[in-house]
Gaussian input, Z-matrix of N, CA and C with variables (Angstrom, degrees):
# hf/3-21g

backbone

0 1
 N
 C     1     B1
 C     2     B2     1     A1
 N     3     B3     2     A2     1     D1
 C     4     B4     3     A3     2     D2
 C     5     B5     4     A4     3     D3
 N     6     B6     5     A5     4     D4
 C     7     B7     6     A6     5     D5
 C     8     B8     7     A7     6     D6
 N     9     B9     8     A8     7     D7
 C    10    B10     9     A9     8     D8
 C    11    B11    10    A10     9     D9
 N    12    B12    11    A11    10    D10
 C    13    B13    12    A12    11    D11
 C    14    B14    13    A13    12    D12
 N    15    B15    14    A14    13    D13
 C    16    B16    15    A15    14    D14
 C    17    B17    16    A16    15    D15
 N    18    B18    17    A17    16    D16
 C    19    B19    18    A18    17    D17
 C    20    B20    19    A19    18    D18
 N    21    B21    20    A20    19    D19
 C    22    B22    21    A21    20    D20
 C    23    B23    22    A22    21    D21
 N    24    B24    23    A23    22    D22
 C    25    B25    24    A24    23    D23
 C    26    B26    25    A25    24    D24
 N    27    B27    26    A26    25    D25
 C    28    B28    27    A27    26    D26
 C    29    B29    28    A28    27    D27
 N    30    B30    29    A29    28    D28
 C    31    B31    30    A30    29    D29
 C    32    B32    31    A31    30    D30
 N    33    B33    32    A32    31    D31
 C    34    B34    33    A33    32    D32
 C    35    B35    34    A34    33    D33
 N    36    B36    35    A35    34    D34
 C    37    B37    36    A36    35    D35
 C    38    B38    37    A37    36    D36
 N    39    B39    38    A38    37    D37
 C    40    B40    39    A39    38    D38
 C    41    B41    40    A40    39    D39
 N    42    B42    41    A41    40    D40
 C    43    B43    42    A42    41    D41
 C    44    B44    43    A43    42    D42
 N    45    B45    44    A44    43    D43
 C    46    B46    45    A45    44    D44
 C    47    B47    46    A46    45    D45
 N    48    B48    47    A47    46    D46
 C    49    B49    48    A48    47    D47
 C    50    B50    49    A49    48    D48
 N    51    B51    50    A50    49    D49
 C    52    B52    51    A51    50    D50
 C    53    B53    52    A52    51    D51
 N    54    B54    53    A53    52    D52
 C    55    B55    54    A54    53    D53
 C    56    B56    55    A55    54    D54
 N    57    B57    56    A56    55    D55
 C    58    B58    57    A57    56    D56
 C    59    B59    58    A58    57    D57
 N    60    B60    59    A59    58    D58
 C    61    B61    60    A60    59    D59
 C    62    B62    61    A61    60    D60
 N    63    B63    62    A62    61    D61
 C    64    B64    63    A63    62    D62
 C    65    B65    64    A64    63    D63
 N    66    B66    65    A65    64    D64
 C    67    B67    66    A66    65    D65
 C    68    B68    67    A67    66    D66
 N    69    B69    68    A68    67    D67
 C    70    B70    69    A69    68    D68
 C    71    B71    70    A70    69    D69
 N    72    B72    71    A71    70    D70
 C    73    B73    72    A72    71    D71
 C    74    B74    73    A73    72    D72
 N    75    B75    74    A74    73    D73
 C    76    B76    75    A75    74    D74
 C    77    B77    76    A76    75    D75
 N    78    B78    77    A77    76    D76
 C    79    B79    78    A78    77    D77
 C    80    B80    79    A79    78    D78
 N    81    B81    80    A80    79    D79
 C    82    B82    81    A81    80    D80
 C    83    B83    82    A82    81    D81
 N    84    B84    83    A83    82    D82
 C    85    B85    84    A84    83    D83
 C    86    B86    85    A85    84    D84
 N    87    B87    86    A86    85    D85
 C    88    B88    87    A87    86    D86
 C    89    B89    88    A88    87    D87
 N    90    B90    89    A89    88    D88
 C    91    B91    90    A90    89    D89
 C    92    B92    91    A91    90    D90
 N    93    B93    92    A92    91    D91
 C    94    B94    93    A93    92    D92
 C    95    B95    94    A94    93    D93
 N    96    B96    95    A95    94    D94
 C    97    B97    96    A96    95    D95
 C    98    B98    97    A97    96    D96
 N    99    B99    98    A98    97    D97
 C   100   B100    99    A99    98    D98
 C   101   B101   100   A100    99    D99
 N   102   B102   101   A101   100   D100
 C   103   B103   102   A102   101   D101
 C   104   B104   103   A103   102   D102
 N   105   B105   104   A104   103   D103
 C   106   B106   105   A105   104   D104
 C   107   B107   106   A106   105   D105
 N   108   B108   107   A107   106   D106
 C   109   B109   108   A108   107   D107
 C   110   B110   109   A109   108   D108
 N   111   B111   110   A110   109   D109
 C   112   B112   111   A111   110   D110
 C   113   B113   112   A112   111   D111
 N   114   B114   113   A113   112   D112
 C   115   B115   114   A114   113   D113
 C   116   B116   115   A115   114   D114
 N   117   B117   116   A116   115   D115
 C   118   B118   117   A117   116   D116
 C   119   B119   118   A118   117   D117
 N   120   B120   119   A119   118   D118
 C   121   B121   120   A120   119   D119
 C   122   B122   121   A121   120   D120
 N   123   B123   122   A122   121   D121
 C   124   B124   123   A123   122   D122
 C   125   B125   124   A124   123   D123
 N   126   B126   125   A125   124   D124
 C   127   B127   126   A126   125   D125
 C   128   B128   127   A127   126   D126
 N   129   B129   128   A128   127   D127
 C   130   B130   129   A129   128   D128
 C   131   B131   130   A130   129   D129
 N   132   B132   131   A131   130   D130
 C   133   B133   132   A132   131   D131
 C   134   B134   133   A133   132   D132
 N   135   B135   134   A134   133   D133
 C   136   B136   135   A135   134   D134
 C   137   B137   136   A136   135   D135
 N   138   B138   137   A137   136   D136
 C   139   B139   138   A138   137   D137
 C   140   B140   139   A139   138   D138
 N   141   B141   140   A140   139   D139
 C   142   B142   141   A141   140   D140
 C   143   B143   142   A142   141   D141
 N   144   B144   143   A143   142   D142
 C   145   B145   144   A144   143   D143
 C   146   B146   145   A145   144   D144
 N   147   B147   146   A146   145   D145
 C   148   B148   147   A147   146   D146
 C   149   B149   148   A148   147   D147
 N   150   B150   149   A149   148   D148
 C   151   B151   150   A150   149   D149
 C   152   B152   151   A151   150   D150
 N   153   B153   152   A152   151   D151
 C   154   B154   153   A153   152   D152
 C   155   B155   154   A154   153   D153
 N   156   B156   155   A155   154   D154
 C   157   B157   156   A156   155   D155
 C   158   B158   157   A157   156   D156
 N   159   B159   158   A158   157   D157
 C   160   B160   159   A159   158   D158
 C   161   B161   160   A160   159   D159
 N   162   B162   161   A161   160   D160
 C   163   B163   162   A162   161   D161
 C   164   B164   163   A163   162   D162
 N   165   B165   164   A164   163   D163
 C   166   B166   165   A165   164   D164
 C   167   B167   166   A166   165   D165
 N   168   B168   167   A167   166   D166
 C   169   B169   168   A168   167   D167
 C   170   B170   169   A169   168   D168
 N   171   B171   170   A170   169   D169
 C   172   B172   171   A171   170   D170
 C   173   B173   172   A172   171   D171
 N   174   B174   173   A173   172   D172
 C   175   B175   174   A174   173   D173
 C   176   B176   175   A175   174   D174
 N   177   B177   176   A176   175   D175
 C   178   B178   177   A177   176   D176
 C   179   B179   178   A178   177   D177
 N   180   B180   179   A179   178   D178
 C   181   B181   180   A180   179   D179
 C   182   B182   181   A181   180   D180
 N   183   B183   182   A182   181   D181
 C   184   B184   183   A183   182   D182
 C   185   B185   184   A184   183   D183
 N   186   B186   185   A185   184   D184
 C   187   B187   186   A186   185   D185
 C   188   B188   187   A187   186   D186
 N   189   B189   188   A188   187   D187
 C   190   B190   189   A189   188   D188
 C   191   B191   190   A190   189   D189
 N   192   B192   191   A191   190   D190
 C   193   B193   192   A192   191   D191
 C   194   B194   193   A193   192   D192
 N   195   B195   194   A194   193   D193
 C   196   B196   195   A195   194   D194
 C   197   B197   196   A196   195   D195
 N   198   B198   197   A197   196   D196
 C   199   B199   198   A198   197   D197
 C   200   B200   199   A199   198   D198
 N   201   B201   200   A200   199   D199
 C   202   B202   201   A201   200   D200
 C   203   B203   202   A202   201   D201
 N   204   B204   203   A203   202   D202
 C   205   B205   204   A204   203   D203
 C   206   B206   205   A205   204   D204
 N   207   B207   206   A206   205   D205
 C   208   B208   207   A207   206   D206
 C   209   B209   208   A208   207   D207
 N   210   B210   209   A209   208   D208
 C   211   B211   210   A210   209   D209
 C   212   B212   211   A211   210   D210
 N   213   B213   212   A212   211   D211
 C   214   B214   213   A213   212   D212
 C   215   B215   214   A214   213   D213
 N   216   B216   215   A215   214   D214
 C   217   B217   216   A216   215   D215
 C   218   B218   217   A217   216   D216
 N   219   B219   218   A218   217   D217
 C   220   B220   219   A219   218   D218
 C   221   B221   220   A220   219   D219
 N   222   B222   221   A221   220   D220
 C   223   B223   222   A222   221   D221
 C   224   B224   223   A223   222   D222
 N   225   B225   224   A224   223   D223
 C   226   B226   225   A225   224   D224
 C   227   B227   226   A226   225   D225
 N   228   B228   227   A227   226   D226
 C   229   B229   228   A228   227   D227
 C   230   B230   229   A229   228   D228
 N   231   B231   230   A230   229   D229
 C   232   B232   231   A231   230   D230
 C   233   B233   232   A232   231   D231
 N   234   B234   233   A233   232   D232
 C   235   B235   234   A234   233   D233
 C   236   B236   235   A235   234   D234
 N   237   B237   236   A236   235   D235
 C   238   B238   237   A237   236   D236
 C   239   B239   238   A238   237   D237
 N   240   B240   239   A239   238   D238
 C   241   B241   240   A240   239   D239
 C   242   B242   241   A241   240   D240
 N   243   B243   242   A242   241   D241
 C   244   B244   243   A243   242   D242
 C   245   B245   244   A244   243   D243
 N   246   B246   245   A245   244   D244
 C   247   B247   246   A246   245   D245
 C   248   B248   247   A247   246   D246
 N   249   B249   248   A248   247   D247
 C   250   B250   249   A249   248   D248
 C   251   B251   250   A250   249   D249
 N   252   B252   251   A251   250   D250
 C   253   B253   252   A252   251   D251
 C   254   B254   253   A253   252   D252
 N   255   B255   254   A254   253   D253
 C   256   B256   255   A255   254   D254
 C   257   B257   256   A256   255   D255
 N   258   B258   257   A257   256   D256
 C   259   B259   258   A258   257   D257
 C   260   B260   259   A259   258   D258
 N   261   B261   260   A260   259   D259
 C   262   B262   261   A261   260   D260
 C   263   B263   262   A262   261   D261
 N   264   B264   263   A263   262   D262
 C   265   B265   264   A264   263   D263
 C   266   B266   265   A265   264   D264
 N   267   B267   266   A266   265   D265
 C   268   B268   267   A267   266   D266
 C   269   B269   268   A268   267   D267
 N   270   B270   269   A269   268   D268
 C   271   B271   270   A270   269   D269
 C   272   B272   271   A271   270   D270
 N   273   B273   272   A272   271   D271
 C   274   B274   273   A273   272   D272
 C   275   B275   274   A274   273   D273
 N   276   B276   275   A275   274   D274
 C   277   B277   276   A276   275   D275
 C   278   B278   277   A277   276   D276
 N   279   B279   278   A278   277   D277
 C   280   B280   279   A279   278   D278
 C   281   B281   280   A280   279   D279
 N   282   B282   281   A281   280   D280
 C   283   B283   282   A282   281   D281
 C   284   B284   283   A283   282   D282
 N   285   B285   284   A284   283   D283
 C   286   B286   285   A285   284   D284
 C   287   B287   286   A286   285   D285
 N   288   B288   287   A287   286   D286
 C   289   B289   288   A288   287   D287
 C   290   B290   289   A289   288   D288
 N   291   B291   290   A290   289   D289
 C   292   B292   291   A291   290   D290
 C   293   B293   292   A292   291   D291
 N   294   B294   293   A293   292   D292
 C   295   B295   294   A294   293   D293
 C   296   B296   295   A295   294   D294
 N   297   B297   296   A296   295   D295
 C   298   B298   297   A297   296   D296
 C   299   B299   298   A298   297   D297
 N   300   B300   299   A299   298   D298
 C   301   B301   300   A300   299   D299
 C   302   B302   301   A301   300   D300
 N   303   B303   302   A302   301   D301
 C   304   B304   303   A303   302   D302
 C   305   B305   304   A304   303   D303
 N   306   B306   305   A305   304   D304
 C   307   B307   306   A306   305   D305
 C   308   B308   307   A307   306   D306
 N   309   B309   308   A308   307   D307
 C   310   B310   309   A309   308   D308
 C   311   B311   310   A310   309   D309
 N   312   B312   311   A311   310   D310
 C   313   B313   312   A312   311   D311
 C   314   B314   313   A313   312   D312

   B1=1.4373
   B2=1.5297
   B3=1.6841
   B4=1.6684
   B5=1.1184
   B6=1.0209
   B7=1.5510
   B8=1.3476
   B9=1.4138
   B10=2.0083
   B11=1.0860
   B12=1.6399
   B13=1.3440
   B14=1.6312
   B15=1.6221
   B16=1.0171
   B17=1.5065
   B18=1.6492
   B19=1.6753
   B20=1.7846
   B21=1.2460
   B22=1.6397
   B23=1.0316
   B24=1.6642
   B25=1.2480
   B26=1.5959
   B27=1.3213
   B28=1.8614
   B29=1.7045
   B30=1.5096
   B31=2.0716
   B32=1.4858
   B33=1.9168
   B34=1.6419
   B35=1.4734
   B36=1.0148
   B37=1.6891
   B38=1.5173
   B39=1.2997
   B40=1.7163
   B41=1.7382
   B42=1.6102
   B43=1.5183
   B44=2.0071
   B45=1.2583
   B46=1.4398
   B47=1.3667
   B48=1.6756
   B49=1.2926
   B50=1.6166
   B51=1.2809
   B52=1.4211
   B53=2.0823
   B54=1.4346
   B55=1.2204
   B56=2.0388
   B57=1.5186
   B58=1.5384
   B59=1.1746
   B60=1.2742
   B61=1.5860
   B62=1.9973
   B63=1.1496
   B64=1.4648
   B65=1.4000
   B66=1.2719
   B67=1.7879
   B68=1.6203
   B69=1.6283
   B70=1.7874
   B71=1.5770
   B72=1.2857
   B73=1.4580
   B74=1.7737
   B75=1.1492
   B76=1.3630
   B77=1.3896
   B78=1.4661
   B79=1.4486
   B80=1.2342
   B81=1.4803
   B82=1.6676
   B83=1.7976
   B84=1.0501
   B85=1.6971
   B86=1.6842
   B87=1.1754
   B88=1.5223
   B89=1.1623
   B90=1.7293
   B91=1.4807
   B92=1.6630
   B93=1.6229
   B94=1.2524
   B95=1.5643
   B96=1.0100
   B97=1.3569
   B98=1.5007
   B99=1.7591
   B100=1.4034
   B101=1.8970
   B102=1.3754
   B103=1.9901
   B104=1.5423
   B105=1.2267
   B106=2.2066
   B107=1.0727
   B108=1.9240
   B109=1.7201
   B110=1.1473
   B111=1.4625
   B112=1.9425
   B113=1.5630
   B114=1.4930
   B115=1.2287
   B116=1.5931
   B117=1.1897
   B118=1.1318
   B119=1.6176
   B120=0.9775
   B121=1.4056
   B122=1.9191
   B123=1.1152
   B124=1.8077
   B125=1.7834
   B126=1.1838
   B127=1.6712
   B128=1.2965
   B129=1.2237
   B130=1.5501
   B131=1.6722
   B132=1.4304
   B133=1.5511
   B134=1.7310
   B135=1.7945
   B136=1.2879
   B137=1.6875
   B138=1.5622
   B139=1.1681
   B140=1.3592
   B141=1.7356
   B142=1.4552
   B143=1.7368
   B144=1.0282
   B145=1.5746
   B146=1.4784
   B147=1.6045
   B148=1.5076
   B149=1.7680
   B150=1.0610
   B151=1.6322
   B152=1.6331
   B153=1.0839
   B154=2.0772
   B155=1.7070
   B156=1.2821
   B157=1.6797
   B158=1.8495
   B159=1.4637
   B160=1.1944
   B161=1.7268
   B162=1.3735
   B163=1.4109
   B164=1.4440
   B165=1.7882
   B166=1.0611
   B167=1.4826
   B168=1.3131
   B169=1.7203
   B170=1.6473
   B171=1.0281
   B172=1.8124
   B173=1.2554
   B174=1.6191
   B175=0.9538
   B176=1.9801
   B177=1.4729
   B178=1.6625
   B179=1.6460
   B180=1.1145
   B181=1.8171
   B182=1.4284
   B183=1.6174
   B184=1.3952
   B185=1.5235
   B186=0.7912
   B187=1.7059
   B188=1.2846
   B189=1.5564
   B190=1.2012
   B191=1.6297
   B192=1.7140
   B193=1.3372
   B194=1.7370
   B195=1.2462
   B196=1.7450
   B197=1.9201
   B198=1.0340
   B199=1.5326
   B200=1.2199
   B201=1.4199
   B202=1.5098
   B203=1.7532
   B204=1.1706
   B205=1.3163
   B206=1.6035
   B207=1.4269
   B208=1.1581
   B209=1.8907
   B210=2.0776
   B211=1.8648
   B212=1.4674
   B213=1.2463
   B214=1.7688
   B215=2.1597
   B216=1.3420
   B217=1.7821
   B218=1.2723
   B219=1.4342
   B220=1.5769
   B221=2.0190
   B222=1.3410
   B223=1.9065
   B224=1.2717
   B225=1.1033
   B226=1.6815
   B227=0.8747
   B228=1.2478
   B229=1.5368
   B230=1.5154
   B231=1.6626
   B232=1.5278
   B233=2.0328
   B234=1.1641
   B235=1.6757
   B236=1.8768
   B237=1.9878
   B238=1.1495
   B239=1.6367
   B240=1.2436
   B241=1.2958
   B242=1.9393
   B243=1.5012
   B244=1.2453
   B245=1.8109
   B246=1.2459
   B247=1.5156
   B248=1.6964
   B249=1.5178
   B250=1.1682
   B251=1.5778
   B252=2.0511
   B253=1.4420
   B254=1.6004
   B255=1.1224
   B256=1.7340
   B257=2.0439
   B258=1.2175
   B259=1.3942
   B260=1.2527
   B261=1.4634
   B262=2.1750
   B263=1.1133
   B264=0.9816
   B265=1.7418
   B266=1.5258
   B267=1.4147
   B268=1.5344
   B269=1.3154
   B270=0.9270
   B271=1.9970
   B272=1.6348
   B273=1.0764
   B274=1.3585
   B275=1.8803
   B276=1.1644
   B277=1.6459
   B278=1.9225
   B279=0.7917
   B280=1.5500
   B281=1.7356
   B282=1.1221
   B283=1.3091
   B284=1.7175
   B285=1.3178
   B286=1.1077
   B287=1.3990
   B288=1.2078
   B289=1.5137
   B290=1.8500
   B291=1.3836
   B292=1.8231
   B293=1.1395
   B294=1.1497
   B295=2.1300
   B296=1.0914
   B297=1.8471
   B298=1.0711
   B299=1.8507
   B300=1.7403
   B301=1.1931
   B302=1.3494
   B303=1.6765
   B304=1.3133
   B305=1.7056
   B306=1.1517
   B307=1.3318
   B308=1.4396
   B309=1.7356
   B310=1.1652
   B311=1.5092
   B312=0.9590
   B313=2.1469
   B314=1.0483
   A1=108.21
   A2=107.17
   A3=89.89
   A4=133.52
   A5=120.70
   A6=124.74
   A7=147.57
   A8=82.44
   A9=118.05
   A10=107.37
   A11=111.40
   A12=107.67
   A13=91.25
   A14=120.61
   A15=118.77
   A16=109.36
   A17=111.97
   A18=106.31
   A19=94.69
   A20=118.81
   A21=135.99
   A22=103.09
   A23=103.08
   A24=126.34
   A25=104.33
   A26=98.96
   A27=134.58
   A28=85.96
   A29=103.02
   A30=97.41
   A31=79.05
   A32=85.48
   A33=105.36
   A34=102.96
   A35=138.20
   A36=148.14
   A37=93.78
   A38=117.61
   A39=114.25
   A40=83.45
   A41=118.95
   A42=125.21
   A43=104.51
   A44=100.42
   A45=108.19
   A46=137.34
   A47=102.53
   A48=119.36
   A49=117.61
   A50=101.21
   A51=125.79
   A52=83.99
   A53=99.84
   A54=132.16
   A55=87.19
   A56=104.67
   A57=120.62
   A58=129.41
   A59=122.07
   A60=105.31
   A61=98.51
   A62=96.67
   A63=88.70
   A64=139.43
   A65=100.70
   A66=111.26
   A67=92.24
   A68=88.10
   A69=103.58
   A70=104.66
   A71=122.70
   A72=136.12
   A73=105.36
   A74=93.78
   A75=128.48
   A76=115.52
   A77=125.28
   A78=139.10
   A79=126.34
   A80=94.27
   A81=98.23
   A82=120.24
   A83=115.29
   A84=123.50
   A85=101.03
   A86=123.61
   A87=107.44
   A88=111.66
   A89=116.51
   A90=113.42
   A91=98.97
   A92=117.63
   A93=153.42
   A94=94.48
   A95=130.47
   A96=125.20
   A97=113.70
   A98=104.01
   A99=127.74
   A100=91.08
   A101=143.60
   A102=114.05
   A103=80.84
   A104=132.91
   A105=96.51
   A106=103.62
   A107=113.48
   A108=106.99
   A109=114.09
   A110=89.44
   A111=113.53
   A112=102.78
   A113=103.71
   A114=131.41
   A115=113.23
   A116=127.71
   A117=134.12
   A118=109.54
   A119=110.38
   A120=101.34
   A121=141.33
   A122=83.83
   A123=116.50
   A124=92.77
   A125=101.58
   A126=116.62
   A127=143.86
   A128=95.69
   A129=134.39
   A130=116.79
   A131=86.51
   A132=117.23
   A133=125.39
   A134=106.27
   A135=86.95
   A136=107.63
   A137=118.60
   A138=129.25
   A139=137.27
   A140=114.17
   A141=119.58
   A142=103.26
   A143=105.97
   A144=99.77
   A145=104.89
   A146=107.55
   A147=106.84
   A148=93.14
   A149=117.10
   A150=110.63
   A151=111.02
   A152=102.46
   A153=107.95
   A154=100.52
   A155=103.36
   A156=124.38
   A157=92.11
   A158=111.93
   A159=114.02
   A160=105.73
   A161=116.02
   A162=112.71
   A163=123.77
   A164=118.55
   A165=129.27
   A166=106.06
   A167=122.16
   A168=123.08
   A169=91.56
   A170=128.71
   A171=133.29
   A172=95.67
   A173=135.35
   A174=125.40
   A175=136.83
   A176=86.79
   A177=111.09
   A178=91.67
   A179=134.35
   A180=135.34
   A181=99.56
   A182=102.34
   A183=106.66
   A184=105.95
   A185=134.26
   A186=157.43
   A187=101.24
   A188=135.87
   A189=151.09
   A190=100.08
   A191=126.30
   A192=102.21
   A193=147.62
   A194=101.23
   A195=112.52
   A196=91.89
   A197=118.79
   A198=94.15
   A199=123.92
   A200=98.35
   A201=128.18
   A202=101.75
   A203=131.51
   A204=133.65
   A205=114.75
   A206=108.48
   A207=110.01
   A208=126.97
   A209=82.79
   A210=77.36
   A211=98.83
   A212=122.52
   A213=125.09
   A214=83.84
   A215=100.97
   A216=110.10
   A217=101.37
   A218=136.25
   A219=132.55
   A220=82.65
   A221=100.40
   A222=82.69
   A223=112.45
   A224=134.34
   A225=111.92
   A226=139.20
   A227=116.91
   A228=117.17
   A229=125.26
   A230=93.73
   A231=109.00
   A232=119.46
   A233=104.18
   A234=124.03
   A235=81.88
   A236=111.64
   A237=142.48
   A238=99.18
   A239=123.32
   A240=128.15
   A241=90.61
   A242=147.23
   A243=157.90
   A244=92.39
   A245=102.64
   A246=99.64
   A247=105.45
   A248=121.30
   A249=105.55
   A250=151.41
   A251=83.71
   A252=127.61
   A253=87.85
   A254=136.26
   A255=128.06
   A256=80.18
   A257=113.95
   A258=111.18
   A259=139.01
   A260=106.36
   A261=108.55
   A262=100.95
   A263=136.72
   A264=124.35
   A265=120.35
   A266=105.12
   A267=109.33
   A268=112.35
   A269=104.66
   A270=117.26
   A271=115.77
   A272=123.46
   A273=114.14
   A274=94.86
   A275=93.07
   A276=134.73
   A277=100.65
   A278=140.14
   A279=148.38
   A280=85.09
   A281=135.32
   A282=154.20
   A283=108.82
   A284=139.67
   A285=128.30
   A286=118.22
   A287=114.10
   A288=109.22
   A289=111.29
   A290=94.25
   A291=92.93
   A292=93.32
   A293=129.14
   A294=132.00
   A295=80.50
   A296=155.10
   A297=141.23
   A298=99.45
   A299=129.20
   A300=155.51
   A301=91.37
   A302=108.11
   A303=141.54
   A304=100.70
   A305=125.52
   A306=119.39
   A307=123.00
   A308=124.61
   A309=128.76
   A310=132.04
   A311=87.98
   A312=100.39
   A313=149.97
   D1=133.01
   D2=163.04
   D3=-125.44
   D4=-179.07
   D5=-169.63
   D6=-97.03
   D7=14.38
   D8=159.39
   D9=-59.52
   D10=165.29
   D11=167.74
   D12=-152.35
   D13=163.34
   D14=172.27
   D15=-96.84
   D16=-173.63
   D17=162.16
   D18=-102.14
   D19=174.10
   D20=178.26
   D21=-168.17
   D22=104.38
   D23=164.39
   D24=-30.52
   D25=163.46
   D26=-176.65
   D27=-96.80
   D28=139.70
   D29=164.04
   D30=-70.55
   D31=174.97
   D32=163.60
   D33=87.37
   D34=9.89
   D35=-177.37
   D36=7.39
   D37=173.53
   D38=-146.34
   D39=-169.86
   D40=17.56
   D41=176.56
   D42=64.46
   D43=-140.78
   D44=174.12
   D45=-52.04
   D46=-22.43
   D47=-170.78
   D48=-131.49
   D49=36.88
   D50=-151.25
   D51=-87.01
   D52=121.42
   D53=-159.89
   D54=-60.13
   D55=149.23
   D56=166.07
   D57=-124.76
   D58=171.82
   D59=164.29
   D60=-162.00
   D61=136.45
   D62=171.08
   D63=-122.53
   D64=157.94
   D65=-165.50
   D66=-99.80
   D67=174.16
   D68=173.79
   D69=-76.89
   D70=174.93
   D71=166.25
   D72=-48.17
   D73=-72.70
   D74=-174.55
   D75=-48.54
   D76=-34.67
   D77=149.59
   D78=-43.93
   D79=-84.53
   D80=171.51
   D81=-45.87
   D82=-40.49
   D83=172.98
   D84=-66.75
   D85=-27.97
   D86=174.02
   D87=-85.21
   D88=-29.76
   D89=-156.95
   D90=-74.79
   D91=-29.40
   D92=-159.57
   D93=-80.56
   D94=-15.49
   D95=-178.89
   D96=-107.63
   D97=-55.38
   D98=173.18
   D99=-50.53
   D100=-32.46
   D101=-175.38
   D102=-97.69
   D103=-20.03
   D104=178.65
   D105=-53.64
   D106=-52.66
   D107=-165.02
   D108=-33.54
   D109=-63.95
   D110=-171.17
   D111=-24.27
   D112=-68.91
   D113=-159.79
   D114=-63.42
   D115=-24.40
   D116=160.86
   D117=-76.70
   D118=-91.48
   D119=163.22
   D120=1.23
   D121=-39.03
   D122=175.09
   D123=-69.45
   D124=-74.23
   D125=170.14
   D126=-19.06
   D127=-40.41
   D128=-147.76
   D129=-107.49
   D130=-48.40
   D131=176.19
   D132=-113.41
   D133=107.08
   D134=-163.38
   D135=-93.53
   D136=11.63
   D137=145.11
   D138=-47.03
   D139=-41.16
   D140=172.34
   D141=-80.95
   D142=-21.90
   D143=-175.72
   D144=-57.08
   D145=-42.68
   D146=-155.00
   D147=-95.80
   D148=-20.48
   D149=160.42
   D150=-55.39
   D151=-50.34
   D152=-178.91
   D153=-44.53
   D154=-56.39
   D155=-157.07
   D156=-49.36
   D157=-57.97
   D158=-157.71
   D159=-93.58
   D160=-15.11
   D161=154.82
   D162=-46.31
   D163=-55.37
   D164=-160.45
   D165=-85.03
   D166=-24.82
   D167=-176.68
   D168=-76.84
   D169=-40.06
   D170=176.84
   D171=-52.72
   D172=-39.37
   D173=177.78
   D174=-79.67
   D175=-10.57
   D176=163.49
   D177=107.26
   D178=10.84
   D179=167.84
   D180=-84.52
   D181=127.68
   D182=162.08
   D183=-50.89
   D184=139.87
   D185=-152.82
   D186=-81.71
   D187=-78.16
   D188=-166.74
   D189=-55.60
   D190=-94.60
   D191=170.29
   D192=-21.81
   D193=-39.02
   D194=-176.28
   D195=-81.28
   D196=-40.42
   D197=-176.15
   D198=-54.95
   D199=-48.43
   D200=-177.72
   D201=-53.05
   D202=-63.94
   D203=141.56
   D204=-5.51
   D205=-79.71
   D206=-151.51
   D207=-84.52
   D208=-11.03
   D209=166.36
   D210=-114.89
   D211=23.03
   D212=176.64
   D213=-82.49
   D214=-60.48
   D215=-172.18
   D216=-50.91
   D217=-37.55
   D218=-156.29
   D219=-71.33
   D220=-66.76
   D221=-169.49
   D222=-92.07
   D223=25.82
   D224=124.12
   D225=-106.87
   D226=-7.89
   D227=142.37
   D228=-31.25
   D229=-76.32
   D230=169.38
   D231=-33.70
   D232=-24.17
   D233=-141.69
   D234=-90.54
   D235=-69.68
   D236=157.28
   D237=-17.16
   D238=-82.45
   D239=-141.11
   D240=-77.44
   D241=-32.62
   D242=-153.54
   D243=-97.79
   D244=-37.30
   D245=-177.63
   D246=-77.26
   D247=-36.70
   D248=174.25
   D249=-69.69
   D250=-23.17
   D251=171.58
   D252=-61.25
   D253=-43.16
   D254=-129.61
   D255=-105.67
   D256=-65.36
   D257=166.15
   D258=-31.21
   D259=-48.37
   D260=154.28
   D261=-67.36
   D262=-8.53
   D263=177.98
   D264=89.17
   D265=21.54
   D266=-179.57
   D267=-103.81
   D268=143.39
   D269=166.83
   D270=-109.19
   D271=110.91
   D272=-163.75
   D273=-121.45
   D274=126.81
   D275=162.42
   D276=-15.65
   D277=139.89
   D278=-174.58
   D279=-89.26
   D280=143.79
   D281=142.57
   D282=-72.84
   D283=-45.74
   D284=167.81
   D285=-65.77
   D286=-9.17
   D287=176.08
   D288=-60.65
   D289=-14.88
   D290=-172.67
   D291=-63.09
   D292=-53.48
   D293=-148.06
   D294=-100.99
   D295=60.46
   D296=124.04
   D297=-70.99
   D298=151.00
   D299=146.25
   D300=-51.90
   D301=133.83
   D302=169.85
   D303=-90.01
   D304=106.02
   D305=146.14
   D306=-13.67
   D307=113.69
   D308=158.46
   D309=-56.77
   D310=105.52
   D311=169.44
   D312=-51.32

């Protein structure tokens, strides 16, 4: 693991002086991995979609907008955070690669 960190923009851009804050390498590449899953998953499954839908109306959000919102943000977020990793010039290691199956022998 290292002990870099990038900057990541604030949403809401703030022009020239648009406020930062930074994570580790190793963060952003997990956090950056952890919304593809998500985000595939969303995709994939039209069960979690409709779990999201009825999560977020439980939460008092009209349902239809906030989903739409909230797995549009999962991949660009994801998109955001891989583009910035890729821009410092880092390539960071997949974390799901651990719980990949070893080929039987």
């Amino acid at each position: 693991m290292t002990s870099e960190s990038i900057a990541v923009p604030e949403p809401g851009g703030c022009g020239d002086w648009e406020p930062q804050a930074e994570v580790s390498i190793w963060t952003a590449g997990e956090a950056a991995e952890i919304l593809t899953l998500i985000g595939e998953l969303i995709a994939e499954d039209p069960k979690v979609t409709a779990a999201i839908t009825r999560f977020l109306h439980r939460k008092g959000a009209d349902p239809g907008p906030a989903a739409a919102w909230l797995t549009a943000s999962i991949t660009r977020l994801a998109g955001e955070l891989d583009a910035a990793l890729a821009f410092a010039g880092f390539a960071v290691d997949r974390s799901l690669a651990r719980f990949w199956r070893r080929p039987a022998q």
